[in-house]
N, C-alpha and C positions, 0 to 999 in steps of 0.2 A: 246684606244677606251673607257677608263672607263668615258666618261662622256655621253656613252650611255646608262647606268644603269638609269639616271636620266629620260631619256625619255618614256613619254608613249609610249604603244603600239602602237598607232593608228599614231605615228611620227614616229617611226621605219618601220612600215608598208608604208610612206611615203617615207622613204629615202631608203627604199631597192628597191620601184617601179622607183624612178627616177634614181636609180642604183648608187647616193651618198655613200652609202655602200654598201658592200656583207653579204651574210649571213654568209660567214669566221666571218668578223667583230662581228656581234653579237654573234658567239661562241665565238670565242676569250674574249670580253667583259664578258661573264657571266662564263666560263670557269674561269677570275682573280678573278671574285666577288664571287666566291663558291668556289675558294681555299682561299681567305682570309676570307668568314663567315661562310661558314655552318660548320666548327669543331667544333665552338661554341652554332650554332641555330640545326643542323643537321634537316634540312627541305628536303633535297636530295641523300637520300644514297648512290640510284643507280646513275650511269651518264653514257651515251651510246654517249659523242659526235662523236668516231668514226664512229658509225652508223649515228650520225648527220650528220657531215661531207660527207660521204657518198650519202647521200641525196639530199645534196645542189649540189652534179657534177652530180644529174640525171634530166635532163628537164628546161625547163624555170617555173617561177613557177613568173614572177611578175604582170602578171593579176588573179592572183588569189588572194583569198579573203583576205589570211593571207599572201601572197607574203615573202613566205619564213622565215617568224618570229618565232622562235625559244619559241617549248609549252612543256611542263611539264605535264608529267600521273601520277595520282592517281598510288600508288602499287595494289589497286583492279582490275586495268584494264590493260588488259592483251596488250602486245606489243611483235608484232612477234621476237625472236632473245635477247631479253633482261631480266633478272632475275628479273621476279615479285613474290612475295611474299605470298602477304595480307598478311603482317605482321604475320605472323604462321611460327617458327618453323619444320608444318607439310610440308610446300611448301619452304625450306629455297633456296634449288638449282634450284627451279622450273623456267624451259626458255620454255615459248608458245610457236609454232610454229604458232599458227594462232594472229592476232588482233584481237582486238574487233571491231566492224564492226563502230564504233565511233570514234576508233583513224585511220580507213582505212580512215570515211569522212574525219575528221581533213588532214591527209594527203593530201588526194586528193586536199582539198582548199588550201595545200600551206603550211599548219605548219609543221617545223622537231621538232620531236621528241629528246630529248636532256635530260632526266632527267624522272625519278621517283619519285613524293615525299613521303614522308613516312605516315604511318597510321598507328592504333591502331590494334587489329588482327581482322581480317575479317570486320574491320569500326566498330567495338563493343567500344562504349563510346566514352565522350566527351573530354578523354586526349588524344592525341596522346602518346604512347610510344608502343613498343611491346620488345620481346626475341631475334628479330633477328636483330635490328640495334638500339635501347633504344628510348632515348626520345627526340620528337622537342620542342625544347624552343619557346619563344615569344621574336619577335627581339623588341620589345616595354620594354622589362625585363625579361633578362634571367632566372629569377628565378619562372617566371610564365609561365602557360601551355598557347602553339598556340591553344589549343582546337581542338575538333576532330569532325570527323575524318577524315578529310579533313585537319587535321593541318598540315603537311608540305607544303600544297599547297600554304595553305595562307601567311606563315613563309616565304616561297619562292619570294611572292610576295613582301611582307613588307619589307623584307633585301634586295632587289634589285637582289637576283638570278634569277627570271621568273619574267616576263612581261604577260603572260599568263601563269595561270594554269585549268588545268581539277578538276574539283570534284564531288564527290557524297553526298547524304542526302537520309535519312529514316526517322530521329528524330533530326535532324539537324544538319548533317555532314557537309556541306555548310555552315549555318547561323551560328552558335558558332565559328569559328575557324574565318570567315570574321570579326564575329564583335569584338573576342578576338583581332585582329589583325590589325584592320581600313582598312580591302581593303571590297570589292563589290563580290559578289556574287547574280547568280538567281538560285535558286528552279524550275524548270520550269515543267506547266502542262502534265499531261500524255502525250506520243505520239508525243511531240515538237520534241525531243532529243534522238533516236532512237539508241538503243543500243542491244548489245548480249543479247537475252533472257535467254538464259541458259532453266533450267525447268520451269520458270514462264514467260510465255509470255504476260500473260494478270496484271502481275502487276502495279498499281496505285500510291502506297505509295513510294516506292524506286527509285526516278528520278538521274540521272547523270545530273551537268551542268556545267557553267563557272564561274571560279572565275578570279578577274582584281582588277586592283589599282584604276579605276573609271569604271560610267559608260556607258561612251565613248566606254572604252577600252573592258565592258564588252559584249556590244552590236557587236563589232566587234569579238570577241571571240566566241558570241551567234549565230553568222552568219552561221558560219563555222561551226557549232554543230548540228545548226538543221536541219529538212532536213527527205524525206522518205524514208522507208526501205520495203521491200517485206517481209524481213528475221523476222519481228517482229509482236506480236500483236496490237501496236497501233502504231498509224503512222500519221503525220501530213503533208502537202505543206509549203515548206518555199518557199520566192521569196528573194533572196542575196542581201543581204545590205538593206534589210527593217529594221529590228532592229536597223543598226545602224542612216539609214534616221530620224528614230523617236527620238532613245537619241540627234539629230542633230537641235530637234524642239524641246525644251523645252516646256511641258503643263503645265499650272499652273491649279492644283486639285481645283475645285468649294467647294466642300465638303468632309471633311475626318470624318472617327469613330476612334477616340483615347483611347485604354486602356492599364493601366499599368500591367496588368496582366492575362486578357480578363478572368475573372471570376474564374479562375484552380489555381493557382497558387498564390506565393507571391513572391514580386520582392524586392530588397532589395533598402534603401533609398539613396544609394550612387547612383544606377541604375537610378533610378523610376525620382531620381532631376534631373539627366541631360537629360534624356529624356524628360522630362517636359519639361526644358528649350529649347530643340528644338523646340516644339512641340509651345512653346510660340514666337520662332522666323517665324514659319508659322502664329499665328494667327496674327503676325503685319503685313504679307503678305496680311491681307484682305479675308482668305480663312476661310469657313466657318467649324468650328472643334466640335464634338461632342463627351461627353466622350459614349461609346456604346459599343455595341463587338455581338457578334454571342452565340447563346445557342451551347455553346460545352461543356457542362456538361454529355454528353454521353462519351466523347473523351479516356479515359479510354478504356471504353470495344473496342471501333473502333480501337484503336490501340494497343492493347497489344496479343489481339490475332492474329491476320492477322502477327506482330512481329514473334512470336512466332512458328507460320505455317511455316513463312520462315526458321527460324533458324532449327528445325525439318527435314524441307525435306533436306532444303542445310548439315546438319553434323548430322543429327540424326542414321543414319544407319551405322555410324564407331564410335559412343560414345565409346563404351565400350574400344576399342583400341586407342583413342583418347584421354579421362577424362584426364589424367594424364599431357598431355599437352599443352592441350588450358586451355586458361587465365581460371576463375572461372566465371567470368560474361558469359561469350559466354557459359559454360555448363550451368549457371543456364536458360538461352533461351534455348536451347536443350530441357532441363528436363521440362522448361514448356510446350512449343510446346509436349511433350509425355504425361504430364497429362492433355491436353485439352479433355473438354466431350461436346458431340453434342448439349446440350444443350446452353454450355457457348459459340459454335461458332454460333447457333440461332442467340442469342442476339448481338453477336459482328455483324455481319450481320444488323441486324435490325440498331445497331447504326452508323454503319458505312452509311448508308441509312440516317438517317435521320439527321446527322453530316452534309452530301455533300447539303442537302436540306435548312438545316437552313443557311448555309454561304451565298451558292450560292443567293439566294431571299436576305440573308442582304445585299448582295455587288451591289443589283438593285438599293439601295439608295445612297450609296455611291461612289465617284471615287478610295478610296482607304481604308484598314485599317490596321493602324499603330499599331504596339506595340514590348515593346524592342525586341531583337535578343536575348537575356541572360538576368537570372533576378540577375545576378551576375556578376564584375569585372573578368578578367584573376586571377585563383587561385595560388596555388603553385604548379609546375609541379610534384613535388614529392608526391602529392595526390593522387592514383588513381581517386577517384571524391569528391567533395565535402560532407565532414562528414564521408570519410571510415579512419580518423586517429580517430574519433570518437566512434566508431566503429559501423556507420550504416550499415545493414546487403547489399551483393550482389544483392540483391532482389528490392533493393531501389536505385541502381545507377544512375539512368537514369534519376528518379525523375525532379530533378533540369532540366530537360529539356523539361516538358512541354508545355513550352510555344511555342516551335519550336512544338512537338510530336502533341499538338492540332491541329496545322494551316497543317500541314501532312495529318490529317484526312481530312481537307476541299479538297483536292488535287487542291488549288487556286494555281495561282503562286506567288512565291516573291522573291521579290529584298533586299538583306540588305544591311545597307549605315550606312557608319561611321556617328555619330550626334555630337560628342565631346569626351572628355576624364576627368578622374577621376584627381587629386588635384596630385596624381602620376604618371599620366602620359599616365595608361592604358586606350585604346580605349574603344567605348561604339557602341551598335550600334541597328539601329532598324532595325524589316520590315516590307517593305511596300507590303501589299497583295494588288492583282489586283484581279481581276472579273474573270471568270471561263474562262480562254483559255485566256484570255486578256492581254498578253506578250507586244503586239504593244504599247499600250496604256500606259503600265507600265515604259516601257523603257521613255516616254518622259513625265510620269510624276516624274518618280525618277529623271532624267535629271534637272530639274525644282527646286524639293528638294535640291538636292546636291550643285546647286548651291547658295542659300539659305544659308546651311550650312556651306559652305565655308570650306570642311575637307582638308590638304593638303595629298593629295596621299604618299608624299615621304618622313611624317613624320619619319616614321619607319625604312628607308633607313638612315636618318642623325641620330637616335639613334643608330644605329648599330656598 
């Protein structure tokens, strides 16, 4: 069955409802393609196909959304019966008993659970690697980071071991690892995507969503994700297979705001060209492009403290027995989170306020606004991040991810979408922000784009 790897999701999803194949098949099938890749990418440490298996002899599951298509979790997200991590050391033998009420939906629409993929500890930074299973490569060049920290997910998807995977973002755990890797990814607005609140029920910044090889496949992924929860503080109405209805209607975007660095940041000219060159294959579409962007010159204070809040309450209160071994990045979040003073959460306040107000009123002009996913190529996986062989201090990791940490602040949604690749071969990719809640409308104008683009999903399977 290995010429099922090749197939998209949403044809998988087709041939298991016509009952052409079983969901044995697509274990079997990915079960060959992660004993012969992931030694080399290691995008999947954990694997639970017996619990898979398992799954597939309880119920009918082919009028459901994902009809038994075989998804892939995040290590942050916890799965009843199966050893998740977050990458720490402190959680190495750690087995949930409960899900998180996001892989119960998954479930319930039909997806077995089949895989873990790996992340950096607690999703801190944009490399994937941690202490308890090391580091995910980039199936595009082993010798480059999948990015993080979402990177196994995407590794997963690009070497052809998942057809679906789950992921999270705060500062771009989703959008780096997608565009390091040429698959798709949504950021999706508060409340779409309802998941464990844990102690913070009413956060904004920290979304879980889907990442896909297109976004076909992502809209179908998207389906089965979102959806309401009583259990949570925000909470949306999904109606099933709307998402994918619209990626199914391509819109061509009247007007877009294009920038290559939306005022914060510097993007580097390997980046900044081939974005361009996208960007120039839309204006022979007739669409009308403006270079523009949103005043996010507060974006700073809007997110480094609210950051910082979280890292504090979630491992602030076992520092002292802990320092020793989490990563240095994750304690210097702690440390800052404990010297916040009332004064500098004032203003993160105020900016955060008037961040959501500046994008929002920009995106009434626009149908979308583009700008890269990274303002840099896939690095060298042996970097912790870019410039620490340099020796830029732990204080400044993150840096290089403004461009993502900005458009966090707007809590807009976005889609990233491979645009082309580097003279080596590395992916590139941008994203596309939609209007505040405006998921529907996004899906079929990324639809639109992609094909435009013309990326092939399975580039990174035939490097492999």
């Amino acid at each position: 069955m290995a010429e099922l790897i090749s197939k998209s999701a949403c044809e998988i999803v087709a041939l298991l409802k016509t009952g052409e194949i079983s969901i044995d098949d697509t274990l079997d099938a990915l079960e060959a393609q992660i004993e012969k890749i992931d030694p080399e990418i290691n995008a999947l440490p954990t694997l639970c196909f017996e619990r898979a298996r398992a799954a597939a002899r309880q119920g009918d599951r082919i009028d459901s959304v994902l009809s038994g298509i075989p998804v892939a979790i995040k290590d942050l997200t916890d799965v009843a019966g199966v050893r998740t991590t977050y990458g720490s050391m402190l959680h190495v033998n750690h087995i949930p008993e409960q899900s998180d009420i996001l892989v119960e939906r998954i479930e319930a629409n039909g997806g077995i659970i089949y895989a873990k993929s790996n992340t950096p500890e607690f999703g801190t930074g944009g490399n994937t690697f941690n202490d308890v299973f090391g580091a995910t490569r980039n199936p595009h060049d082993v010798s480059r980071s999948a990015g993080g920290s979402s990177g196994g997910a995407a590794a997963a998807l690009a070497s052809g071991s998942a057809w679906l995977a789950q992921g999270s973002d705060l500062g771009g755990s989703l959008r780096t690892p997608a565009a390091f890797c040429g698959v798709t990814s949504l950021r999706p607005s508060p409340g779409l995507i309802t998941t464990s609140p844990g102690t913070q029920p009413f956060d904004v910044y920290s979304q879980k969503g889907p990442m896909a090889r297109s976004v076909a496949d992502l809209a179908l992924f998207a389906d089965a994700m979102a959806g309401p929860s009583s259990l949570t503080g925000f909470s949306k109405s999904h109606l099933i297979d709307e998402f994918r209805n619209a990626a199914a209607r391509p819109l061509k975007p009247l007007k877009i705001a294009y920038s290559e660095d939306l005022g914060i940041t510097q993007t580097s000219s390997e980046v900044a060209e081939i974005c361009n060159a996208a960007i120039a294959k839309l204006a022979r579409e007739q669409i009308n492009i403006e270079t523009n962007h949103p005043d996010l010159s507060m974006m700073d204070a809007a997110f480094e403290v609210p950051r910082a809040l979280d890292y504090v309450q979630s491992f602030g209160a076992d520092l002292a027995s802990t320092r020793g071994i989490m990563k240095p990045e994750v304690v210097w979040n702690i440390e800052k989170g404990l010297n916040l003073g009332a004064e500098e959460i004032r203003q993160s306040l105020d900016a955060q306020g008037q961040v959501f107000a500046n994008a929002s009123q920009f995106m009434q002009d626009y149908d979308l606004l583009i700008c890269p996913a990274t303002i840099i190529p896939a690095y060298p996986v042996e970097e912790r991040y870019p410039g620490y062989s340099d020796g830029l201090e732990y204080s400044e990791y993150y840096r290089w991810l403004k461009i993502c940490c900005a458009i966090t602040t707007t809590t807009l949604p976005v889609i990233t979408l491979p645009c082309g690749k580097t003279d080596s071969g590395l992916p590139i990719g941008l994203q596309l922000i939609g209007k505040a809640h405006g998921e529907l409308e996004l899906f079929a104008l990324a639809s639109y784009l992609e094909q435009v683009f013309d990326w092939n999903p399975l580039q990174a399977i035939s490097c492999s």
